[in-house]
Structure formats: structure tokens, C-alpha cells
N, C-alpha and C positions, 0 to 999 in steps of 0.2 A: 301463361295466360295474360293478355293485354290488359291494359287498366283502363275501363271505361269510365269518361269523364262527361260534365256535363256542358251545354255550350257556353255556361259564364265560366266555366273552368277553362277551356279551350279557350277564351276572349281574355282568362287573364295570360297562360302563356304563351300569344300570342304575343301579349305586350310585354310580357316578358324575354321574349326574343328579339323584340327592336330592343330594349332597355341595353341587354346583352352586347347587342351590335353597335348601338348608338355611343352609351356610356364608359362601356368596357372595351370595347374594341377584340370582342372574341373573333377567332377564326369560325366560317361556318359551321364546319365538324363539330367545335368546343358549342358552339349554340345549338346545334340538332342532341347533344350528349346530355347537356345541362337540361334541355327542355324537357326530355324523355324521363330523367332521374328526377322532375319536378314534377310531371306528371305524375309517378309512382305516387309522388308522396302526396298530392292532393287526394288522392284516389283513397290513401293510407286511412288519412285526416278525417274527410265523410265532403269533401270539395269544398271549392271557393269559398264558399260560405264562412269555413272555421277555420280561413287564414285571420278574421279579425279575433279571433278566444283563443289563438295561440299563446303560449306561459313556458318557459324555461323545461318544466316539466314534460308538458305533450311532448317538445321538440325529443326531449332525450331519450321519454320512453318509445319513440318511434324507431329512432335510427335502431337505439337496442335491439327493439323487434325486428327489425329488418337482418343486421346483420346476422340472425340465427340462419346457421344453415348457410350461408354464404360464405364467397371466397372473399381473402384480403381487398383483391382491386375491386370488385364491383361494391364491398363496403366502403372504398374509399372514394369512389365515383359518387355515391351517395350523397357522403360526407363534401365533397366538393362541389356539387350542385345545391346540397342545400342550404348551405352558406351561403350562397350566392341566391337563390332566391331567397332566402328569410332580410341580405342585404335590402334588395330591391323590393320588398313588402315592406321594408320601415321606411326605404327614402321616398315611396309612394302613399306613404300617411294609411298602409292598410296593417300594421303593429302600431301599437303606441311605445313598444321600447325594441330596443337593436336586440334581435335573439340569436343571431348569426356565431355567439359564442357560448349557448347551450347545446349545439353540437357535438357530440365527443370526439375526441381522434381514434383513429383506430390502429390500435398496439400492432407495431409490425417491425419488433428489434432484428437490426442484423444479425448476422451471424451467431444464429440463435440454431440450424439444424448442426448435425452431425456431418464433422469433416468426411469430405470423400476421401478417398484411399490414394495413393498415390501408382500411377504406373510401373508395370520394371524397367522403361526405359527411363524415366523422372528419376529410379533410386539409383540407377546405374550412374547419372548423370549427377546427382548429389553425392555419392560414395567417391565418383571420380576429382569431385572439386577439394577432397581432403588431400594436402600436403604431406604424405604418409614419409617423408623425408626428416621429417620434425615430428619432438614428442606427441603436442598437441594435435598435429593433424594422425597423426596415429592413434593418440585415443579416439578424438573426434571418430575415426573411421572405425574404432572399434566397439563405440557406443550404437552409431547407425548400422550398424552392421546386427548388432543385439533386437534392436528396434526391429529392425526387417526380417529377422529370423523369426522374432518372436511373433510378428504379422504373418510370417507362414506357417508357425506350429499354429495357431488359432484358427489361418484357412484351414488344415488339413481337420484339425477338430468338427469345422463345421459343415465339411462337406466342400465348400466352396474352392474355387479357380484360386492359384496363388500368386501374390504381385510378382514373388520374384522366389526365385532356388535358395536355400540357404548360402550363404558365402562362406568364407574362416575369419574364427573369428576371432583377434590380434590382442589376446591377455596380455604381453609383453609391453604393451604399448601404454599398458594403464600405469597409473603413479602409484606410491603404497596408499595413499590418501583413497585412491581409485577404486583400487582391488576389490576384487567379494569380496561380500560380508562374512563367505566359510572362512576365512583367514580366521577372522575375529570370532567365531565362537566360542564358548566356553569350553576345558576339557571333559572330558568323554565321562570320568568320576562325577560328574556334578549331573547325574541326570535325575530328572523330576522337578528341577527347579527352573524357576524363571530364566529365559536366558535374556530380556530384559538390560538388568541392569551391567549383565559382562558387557553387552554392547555398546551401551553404552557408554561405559568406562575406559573401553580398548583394551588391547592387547595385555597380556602381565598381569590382569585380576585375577583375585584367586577369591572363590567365597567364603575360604574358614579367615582369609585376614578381614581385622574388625577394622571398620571406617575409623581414622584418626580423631579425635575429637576436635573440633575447631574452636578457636579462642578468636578474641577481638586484636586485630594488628597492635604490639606494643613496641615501642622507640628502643633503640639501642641503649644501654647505660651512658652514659660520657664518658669515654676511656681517657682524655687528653687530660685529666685534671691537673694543676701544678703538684709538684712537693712543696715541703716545706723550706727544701733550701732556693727553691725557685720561689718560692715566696719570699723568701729574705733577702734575695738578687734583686727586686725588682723596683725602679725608678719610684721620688717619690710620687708619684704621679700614675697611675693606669689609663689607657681606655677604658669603656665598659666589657669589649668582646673577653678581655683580659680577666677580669676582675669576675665575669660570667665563670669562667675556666676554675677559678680558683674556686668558687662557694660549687662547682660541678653543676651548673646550668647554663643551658642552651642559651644560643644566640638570639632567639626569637624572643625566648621568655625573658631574658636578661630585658632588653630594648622593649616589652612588653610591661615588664615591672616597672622601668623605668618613667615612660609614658605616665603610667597611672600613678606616679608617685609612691609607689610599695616597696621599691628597691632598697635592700635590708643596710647598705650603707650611705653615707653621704654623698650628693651628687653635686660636682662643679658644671655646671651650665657653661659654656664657654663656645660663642658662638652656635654651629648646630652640632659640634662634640661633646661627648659627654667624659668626663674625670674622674677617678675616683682619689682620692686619700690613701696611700699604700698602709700606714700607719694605721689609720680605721679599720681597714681591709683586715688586717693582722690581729685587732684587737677582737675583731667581728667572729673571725675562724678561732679565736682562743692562742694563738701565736703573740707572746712580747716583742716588739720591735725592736731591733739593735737600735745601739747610742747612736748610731749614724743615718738610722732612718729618717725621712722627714713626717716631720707632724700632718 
């Protein structure tokens, strides 16, 4: 049904069709489209009259109302004509504020339906671009190959025409990583129980063995410690990595104690090396120094 307007309504889109052409530089067609979708909405409103008591609201709850019942594009035609006239009602002093952006947009995400189905000559043609010469293209080909079977056991299910005939389908071509999951299930004793967690764990689980209990990572002992006659060999003079060795502490900790001043013997500064006293060292581990040690 047509939207009967009245003749000050028709007088303003009229002027609203030079504005269009004048200011905007629409094509005819876009000015006969916009004027028609402008009409609607005068008609909506109660006309001319209550373009001046327009408000953010009327705007919104109009287009809402409109698009009920409606397709995508003529909601969007809508929504494009009446920006465009709410523009031209403010630069014409008949809004006192710009309402051109109480409009909504209207929701129209891509690839929002359900893929179509592909051809048998598309899968033939994708099956064919697998390298079946190499591992990879042999899975590859034995995965789509899975895929499109499985799209013909669900035609046959539903009645429906089938993309394509089953093919064969190339297990040899999978890695162990690849394989079914019957590889991996649990054995045949263990029925009633979750099979859960064998698959997760892989192959070689058995459920009478009890999870190991885990502990927090601990360091190795220091095997390298000196002896005692490697203590009595020794210059009178150490490094620290040395003199670490001897009390059986790490290299980090050593140069860590040292830093902070805690290092359980006396330290020669010398430069950016560090010395120890073998003498001290000796006295420190409970060892007497020979007569020939140095102090």
C-alpha cells in the first residue's frame, strides 16, 4: 500500500530532491530511492509537521518498527535514505540537533549461513591436487578422502543425492601420531571404566599401575667435591669456583654468597677476581695446613 502524504509533505520532498541533486550530487535513480524511503517515513511519523519534535528516540523506534517483517536490503535502503534526510532537516534549521546518527545499522555479518556443499567434480579436483607421492600428500589425501565419505554416509542417511561415491581410503599413509584412536584404547579387561584417561595418556597405560607421585624438581648433589689430599695440593691462593668445590657448593651460590658478603671464608678482592686463603680454606673445612702451606 502506498504512503499517502500531504501537499506540505510532498513540498518538502520535493526540496529534498533538489538538496539531493544540488548538494550531494546523487545519480537520478539514488534521488527517486531516497525520496520514496523519505516518504515512507513521513507518512511513519504522522508528516511534515513532526520533522520539527523529532528526538533520537522517535528516530530509533521507527526504523526498529520498520525493519519487522522486512528483508536485509530494503532495511538497509531505509537506513540509507534516512540519514540522509535527517542530514538535510538539520542543515535546513528544521532539527535543532544532527539526528542522522540515531539510526541504527542493520546487523548483516558475512558468512554467518551454512557452507554449501561442494561438487564431485570440486572434490575430485581437490583430491587430485594431493601429492600422493609424499607422506604428507598421502595423508592429506587420506583425511579428504574421510571427509567426503563421511559426507556420503550422511547423504545416504538423509535421503539425499550424494556429492561423490566413496573412494579408498589410504590408512597407510597416516603417521603413528595420525592413526585411529582404536590403536589407542584401553585393553578389553578394563571394561566399565572411563576410557578417558588411557587416551589420554597413550599407548602402554594400564589402570591397576598407580600414578607416580610427583615431587618438586631437586638439583643434583655436587659430585666434583675435592679430597683431602686435593686440598693439601692446592696453591696458596684459590679462585672462588675452586674453593665453592671444596665447602661442595655450586658456582652460582658460591659468587652469590660472595656478592652479599656471606661467604664463610675470607675474600681477596683483586681486581674483578675473587681469592681465597688456602690456609683459611683448610682451617674453615677442619683440615691443619702443612708447614708449607701459605697463610
Amino acid at each position: 500500500m502506498k504512503a499517502r502524504i500531504s501537499s506540505r509533505a510532498s513540498a518538502l520532498l520535493a526540496e529534498f530532491r533538489g538538496w539531493l541533486d544540488r548538494e550531494r550530487g546523487l545519480s537520478p535513480v539514488s534521488v527517486r530511492c531516497y525520496a520514496r524511503q523519505s516518504k515512507a517515513f513521513l507518512a511513519g511519523i504522522g508528516g511534515a509537521g513532526a520533522v520539527s519534535a523529532l528526538d533520537a528516540g522517535k528516530v530509533t523506534a521507527f526504523m526498529v518498527d520498520w525493519a519487522q517483517g522486512r528483508n536485509t536490503w530494503s532495511a538497509k535502503a531505509m537506513v540509507t535514505s534516512l540519514r540522509a534526510f535527517l542530514r538535510f532537516a538539520h542543515a535546513t534549521g528544521r532539527t535543532a540537533v544532527p539526528l542522522a546518527g540515531a539510526v541504527p545499522a542493520v546487523a548483516s555479518w558475512r558468512m554467518t549461513s551454512l557452507p554449501r556443499g561442494l561438487k564431485a567434480a570440486e572434490i575430485e579436483r581437490l583430491l587430485a591436487g594431493c601429492e600422493r607421492d609424499t607422506a604428507a600428500g598421502l595423508r592429506d589425501y587420506a583425511v579428504l578422502s574421510l571427509l567426503a565419505r563421511r559426507g556420503f554416509g550422511e547423504c545416504q542417511e538423509n535421503g539425499t543425492a550424494s556429492p561423490m561415491q566413496p573412494g579408498p581410503i589410504i590408512h597407510a599413509a597416516l603417521k603413528p601420531s595420525c592413526r585411529p584412536v582404536a590403536n589407542r584404547l584401553p585393553p578389553a579387561s578394563w571394561r566399565g571404566r572411563s576410557t578417558v584417561p588411557a587416551l589420554n595418556r597413550g599407548p602402554g597405560h594400564h589402570p591397576a599401575r598407580q600414578a607416580r607421585p610427583k615431587f618438586p624438581h631437586r638439583r643434583r648433589p655436587v659430585n666434583n667435591a675435592l679430597t683431602i689430599d686435593e686440598l693439601r695440593a692446592l696453591p696458596a691462593t684459590i679462585d672462588l669456583p675452586t674453593a665453592a668445590r671444596a665447602l661442595g657448593l655450586g658456582r652460582t651460590k658460591a659468587y652469590d654468597l660472595a656478592k652479599r658478603g656471606q661467604f664463610p671464608c675470607r675474600l681477596l678482592r683483586i681486581g674483578g677476581a675473587y681469592r681465597i686463603p688456602t690456609a683459611e680454606l683448610l682451617r674453615y673445612v677442619g683440615i691443619e695446613p702443612l708447614s708449607g702451606a701459605g697463610a
